[in-house]
Biotite code that builds the C-alpha atoms (Angstrom):
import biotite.structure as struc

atoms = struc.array([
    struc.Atom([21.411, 8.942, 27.526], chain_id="A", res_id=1, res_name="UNK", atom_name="CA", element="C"),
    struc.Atom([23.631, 6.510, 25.435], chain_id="A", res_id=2, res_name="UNK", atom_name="CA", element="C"),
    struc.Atom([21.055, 5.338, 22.488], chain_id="A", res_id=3, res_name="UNK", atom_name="CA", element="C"),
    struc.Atom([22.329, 2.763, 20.219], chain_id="A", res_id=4, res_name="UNK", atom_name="CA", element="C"),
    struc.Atom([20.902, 2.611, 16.775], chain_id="A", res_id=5, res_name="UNK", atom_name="CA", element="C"),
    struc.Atom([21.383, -0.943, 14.242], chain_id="A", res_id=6, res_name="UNK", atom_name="CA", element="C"),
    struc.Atom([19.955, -1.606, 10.954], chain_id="A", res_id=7, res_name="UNK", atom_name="CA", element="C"),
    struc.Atom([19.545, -4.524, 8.758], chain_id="A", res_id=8, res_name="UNK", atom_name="CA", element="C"),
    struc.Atom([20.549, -3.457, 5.522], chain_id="A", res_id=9, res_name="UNK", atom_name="CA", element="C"),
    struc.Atom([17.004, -3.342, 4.236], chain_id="A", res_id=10, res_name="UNK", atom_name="CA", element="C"),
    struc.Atom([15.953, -1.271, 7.110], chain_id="A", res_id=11, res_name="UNK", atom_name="CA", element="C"),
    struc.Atom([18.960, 1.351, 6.871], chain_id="A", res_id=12, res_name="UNK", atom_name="CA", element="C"),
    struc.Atom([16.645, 4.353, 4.710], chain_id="A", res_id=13, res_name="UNK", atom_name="CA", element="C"),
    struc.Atom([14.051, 3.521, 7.220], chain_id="A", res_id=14, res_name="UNK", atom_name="CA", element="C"),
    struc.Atom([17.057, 4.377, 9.867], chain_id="A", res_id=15, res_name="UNK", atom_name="CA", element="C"),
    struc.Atom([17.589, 7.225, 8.251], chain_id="A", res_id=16, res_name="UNK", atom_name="CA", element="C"),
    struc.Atom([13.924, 8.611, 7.789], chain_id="A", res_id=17, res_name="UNK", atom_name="CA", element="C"),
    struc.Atom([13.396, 8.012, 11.874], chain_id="A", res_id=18, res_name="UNK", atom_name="CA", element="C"),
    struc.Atom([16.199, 9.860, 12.654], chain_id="A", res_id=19, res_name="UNK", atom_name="CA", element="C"),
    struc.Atom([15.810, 12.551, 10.418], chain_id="A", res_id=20, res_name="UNK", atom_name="CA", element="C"),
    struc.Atom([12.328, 12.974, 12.053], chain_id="A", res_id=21, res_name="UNK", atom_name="CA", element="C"),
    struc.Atom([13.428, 13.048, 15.617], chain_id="A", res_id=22, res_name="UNK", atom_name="CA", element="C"),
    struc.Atom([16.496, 15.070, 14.889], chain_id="A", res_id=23, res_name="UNK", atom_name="CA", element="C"),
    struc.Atom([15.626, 16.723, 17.661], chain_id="A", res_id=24, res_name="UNK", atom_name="CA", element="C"),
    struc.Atom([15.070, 14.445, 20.270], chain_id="A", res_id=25, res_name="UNK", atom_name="CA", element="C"),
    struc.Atom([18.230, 12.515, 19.197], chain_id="A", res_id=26, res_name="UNK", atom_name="CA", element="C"),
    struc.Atom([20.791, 15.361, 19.507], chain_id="A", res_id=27, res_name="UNK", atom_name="CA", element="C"),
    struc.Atom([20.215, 15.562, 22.793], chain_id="A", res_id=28, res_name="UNK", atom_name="CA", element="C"),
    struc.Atom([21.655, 12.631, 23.896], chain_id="A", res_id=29, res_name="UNK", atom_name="CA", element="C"),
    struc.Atom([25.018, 10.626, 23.057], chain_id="A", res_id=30, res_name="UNK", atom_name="CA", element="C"),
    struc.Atom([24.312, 8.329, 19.347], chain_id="A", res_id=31, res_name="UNK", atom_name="CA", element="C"),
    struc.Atom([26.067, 4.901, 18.590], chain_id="A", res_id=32, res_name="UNK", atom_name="CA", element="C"),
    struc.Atom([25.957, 2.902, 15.996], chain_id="A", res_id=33, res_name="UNK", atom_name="CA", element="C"),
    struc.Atom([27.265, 0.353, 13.506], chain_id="A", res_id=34, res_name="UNK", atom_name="CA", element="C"),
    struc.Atom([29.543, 1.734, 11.185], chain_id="A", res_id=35, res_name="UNK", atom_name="CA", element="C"),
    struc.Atom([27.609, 2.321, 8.007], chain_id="A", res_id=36, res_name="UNK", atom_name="CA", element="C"),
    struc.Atom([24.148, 3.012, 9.758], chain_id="A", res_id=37, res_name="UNK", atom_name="CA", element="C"),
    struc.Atom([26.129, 5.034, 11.517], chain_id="A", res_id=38, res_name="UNK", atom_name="CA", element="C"),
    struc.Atom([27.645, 6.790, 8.539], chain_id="A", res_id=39, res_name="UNK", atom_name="CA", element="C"),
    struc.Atom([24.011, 7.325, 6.553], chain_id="A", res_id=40, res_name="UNK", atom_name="CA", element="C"),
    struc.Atom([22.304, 8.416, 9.816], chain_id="A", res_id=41, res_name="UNK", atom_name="CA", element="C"),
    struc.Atom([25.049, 11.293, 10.261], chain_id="A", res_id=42, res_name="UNK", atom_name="CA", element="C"),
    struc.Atom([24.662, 12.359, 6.611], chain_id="A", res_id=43, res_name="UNK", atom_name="CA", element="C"),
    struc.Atom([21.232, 12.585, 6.408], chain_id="A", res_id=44, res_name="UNK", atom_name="CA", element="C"),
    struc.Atom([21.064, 14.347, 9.995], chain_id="A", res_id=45, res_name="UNK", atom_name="CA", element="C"),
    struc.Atom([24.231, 15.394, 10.400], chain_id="A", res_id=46, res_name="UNK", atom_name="CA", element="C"),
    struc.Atom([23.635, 14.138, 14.077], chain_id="A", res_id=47, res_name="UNK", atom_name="CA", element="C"),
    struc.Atom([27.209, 13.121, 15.494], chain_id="A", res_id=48, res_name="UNK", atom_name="CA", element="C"),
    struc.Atom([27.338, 9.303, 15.613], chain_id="A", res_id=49, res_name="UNK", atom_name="CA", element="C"),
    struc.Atom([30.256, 7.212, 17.410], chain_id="A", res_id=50, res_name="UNK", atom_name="CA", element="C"),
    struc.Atom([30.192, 3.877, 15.627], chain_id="A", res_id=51, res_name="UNK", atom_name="CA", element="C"),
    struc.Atom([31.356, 0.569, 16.160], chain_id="A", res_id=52, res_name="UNK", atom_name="CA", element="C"),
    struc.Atom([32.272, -2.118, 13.804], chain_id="A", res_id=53, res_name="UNK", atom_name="CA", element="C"),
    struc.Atom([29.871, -3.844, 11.712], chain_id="A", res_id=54, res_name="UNK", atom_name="CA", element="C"),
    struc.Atom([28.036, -6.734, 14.000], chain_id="A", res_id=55, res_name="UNK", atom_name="CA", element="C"),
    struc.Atom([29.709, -5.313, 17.362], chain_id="A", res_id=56, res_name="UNK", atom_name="CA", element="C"),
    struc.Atom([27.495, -5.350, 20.543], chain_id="A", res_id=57, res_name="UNK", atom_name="CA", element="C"),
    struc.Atom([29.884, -3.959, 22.824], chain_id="A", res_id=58, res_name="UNK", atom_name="CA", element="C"),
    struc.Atom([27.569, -1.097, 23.912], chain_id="A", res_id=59, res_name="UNK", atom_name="CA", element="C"),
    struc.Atom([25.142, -3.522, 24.583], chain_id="A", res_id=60, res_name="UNK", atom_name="CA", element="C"),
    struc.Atom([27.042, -6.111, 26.480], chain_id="A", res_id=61, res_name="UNK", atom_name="CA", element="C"),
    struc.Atom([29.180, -3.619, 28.927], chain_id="A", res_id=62, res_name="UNK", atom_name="CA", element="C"),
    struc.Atom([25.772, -2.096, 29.584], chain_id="A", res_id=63, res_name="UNK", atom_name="CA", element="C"),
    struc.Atom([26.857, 1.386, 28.231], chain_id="A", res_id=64, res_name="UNK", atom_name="CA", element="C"),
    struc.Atom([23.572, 1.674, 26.153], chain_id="A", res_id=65, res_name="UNK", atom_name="CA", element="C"),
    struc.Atom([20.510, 3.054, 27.947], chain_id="A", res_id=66, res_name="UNK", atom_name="CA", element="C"),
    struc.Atom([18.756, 2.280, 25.101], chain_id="A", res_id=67, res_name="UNK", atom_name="CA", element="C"),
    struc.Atom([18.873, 0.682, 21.916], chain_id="A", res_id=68, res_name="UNK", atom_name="CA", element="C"),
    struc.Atom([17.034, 0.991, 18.414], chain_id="A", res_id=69, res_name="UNK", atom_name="CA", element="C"),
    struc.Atom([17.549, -1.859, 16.212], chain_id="A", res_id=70, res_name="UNK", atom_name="CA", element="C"),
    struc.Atom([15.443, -2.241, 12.782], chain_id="A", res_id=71, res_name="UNK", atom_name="CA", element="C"),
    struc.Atom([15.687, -5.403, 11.985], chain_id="A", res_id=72, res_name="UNK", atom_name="CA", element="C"),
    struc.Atom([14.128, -7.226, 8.641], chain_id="A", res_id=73, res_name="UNK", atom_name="CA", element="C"),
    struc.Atom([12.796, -10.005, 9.654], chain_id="A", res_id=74, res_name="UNK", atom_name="CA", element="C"),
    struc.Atom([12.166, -11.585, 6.053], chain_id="A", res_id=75, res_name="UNK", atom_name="CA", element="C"),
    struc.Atom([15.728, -11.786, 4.795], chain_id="A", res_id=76, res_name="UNK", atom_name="CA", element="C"),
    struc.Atom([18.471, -11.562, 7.707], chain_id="A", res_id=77, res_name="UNK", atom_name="CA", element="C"),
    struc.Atom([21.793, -11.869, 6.120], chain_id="A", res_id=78, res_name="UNK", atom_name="CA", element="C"),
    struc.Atom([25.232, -13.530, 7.820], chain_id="A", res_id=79, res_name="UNK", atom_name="CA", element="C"),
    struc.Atom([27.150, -10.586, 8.391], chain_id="A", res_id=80, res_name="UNK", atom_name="CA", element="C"),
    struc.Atom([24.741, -8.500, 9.512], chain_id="A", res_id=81, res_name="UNK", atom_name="CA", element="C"),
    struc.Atom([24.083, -7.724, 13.402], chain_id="A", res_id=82, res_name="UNK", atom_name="CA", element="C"),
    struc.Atom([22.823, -11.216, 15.133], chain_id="A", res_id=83, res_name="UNK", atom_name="CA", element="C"),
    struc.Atom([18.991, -10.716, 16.791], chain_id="A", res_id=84, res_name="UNK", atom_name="CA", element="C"),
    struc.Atom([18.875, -13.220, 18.997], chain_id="A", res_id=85, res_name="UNK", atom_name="CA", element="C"),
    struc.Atom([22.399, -11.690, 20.934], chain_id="A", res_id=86, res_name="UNK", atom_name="CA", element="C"),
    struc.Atom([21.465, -8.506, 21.220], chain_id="A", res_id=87, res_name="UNK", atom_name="CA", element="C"),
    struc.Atom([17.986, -8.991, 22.133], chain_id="A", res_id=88, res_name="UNK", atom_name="CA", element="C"),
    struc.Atom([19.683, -11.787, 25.005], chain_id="A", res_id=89, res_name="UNK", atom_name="CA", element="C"),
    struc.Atom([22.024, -8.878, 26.057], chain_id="A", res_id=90, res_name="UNK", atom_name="CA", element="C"),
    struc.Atom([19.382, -5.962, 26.305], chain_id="A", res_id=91, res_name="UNK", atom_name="CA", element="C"),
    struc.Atom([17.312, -8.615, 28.359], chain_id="A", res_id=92, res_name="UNK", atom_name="CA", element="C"),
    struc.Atom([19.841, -9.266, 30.773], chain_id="A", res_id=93, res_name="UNK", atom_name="CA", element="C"),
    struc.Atom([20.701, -5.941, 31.592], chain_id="A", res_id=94, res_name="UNK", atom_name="CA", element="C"),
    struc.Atom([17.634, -4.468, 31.303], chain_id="A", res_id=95, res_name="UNK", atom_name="CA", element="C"),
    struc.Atom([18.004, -2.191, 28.265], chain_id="A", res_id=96, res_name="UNK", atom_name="CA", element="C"),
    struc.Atom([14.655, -0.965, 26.642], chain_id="A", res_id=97, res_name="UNK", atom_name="CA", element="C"),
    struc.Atom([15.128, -2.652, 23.154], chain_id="A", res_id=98, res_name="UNK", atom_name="CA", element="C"),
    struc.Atom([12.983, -1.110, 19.852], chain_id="A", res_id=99, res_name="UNK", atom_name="CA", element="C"),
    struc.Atom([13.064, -3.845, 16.577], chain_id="A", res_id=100, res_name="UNK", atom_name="CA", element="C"),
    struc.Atom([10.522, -1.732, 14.553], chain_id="A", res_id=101, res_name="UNK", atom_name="CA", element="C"),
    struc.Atom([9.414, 1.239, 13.839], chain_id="A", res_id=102, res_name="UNK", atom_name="CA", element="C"),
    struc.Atom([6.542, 1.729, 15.753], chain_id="A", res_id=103, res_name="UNK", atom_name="CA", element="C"),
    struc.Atom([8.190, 0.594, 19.175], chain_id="A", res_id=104, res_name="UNK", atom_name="CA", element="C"),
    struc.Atom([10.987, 3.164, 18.145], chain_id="A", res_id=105, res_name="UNK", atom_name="CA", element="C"),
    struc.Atom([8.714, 5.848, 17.774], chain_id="A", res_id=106, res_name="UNK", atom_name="CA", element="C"),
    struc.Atom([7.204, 4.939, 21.093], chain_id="A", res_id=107, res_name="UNK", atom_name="CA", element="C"),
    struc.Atom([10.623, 4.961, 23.187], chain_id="A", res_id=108, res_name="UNK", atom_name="CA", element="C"),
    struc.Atom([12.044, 8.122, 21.429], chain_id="A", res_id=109, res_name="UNK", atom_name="CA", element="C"),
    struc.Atom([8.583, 9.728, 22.103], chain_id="A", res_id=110, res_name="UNK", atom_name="CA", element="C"),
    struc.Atom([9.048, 8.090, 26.104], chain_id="A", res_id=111, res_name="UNK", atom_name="CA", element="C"),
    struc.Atom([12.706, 9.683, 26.488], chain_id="A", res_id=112, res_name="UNK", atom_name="CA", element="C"),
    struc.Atom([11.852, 12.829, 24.844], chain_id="A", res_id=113, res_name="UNK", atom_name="CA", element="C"),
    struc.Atom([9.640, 13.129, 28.358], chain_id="A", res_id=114, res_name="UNK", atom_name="CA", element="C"),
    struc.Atom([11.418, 12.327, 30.396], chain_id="A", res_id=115, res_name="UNK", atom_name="CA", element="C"),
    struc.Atom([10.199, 8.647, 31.096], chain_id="A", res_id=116, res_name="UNK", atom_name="CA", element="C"),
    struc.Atom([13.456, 6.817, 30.419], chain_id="A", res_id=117, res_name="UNK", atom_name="CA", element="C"),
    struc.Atom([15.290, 8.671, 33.536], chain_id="A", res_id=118, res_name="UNK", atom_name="CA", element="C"),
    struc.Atom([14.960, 5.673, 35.421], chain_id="A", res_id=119, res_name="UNK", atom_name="CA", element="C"),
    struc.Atom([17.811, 4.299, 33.470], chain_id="A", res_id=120, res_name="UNK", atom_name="CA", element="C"),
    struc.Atom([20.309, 7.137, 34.985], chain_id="A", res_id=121, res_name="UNK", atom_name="CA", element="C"),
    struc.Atom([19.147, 5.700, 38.440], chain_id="A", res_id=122, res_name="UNK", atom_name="CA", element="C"),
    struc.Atom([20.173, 1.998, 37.297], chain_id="A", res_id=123, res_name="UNK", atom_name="CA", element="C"),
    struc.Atom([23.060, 2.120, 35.818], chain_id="A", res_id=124, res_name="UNK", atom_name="CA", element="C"),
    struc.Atom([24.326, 3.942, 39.016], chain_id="A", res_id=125, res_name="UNK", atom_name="CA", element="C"),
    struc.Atom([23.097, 0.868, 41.214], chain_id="A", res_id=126, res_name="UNK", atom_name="CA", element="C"),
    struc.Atom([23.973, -1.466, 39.104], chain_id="A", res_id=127, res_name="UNK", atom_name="CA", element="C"),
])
């Protein structure tokens, strides 16, 4: 599975500290990511990560991502970083399970680690 991962910058340790705990999980499957969450996630996991640029959705909006994890602060969101409201639109539309917080990401890494997310191999090959 193609899992995208996106941080605010307040959020990035947090990043981090999820990855690092399902190291496991996550090397099983193909990583993307922005560039520097991308950066801090391989160098505190040393997980390979393909990134994209700062703010890109491209994974999300040519429906390459089977799932995405994006910890978002929802106190202080900043210009340049990643905008919510697209990449929530674009996960909506083509039906990519979407985590903004911690708990939902634990619950969806937890869900693919079992298999449950399989369904996603099925629909991107109909779709």
């Amino acid at each position: 599975m193609n899992i995208g991962l996106i941080a605010h910058d307040a959020k990035k340790t947090l990043l981090q500290n999820l990855c690092i705990a399902y190291r496991s999980v996550l090397a099983k499957h193909t990583l993307y990511a922005t560039g520097t969450s991308g950066r801090l996630v391989e160098e505190a996991t040393g997980l390979n990560v393909r990134k994209y640029l700062a703010g890109h959705v491209g994974g999300v909006q040519q429906n390459d991502l089977d799932l995405v994890i994006f910890l978002r602060d929802p106190e202080q969101p900043k210009q340049h970083e990643p905008d919510v409201h697209r990449i929530i639109r674009l996960c909506d539309v083509h039906s990519i399970p979407l985590a903004t917080n911690l708990a939902t990401a634990e619950m969806l890494i937890k869900s693919l680690d079992r298999g449950e997310m399989d369904w996603r191999e099925i629909y991107r090959r109909n779709d």
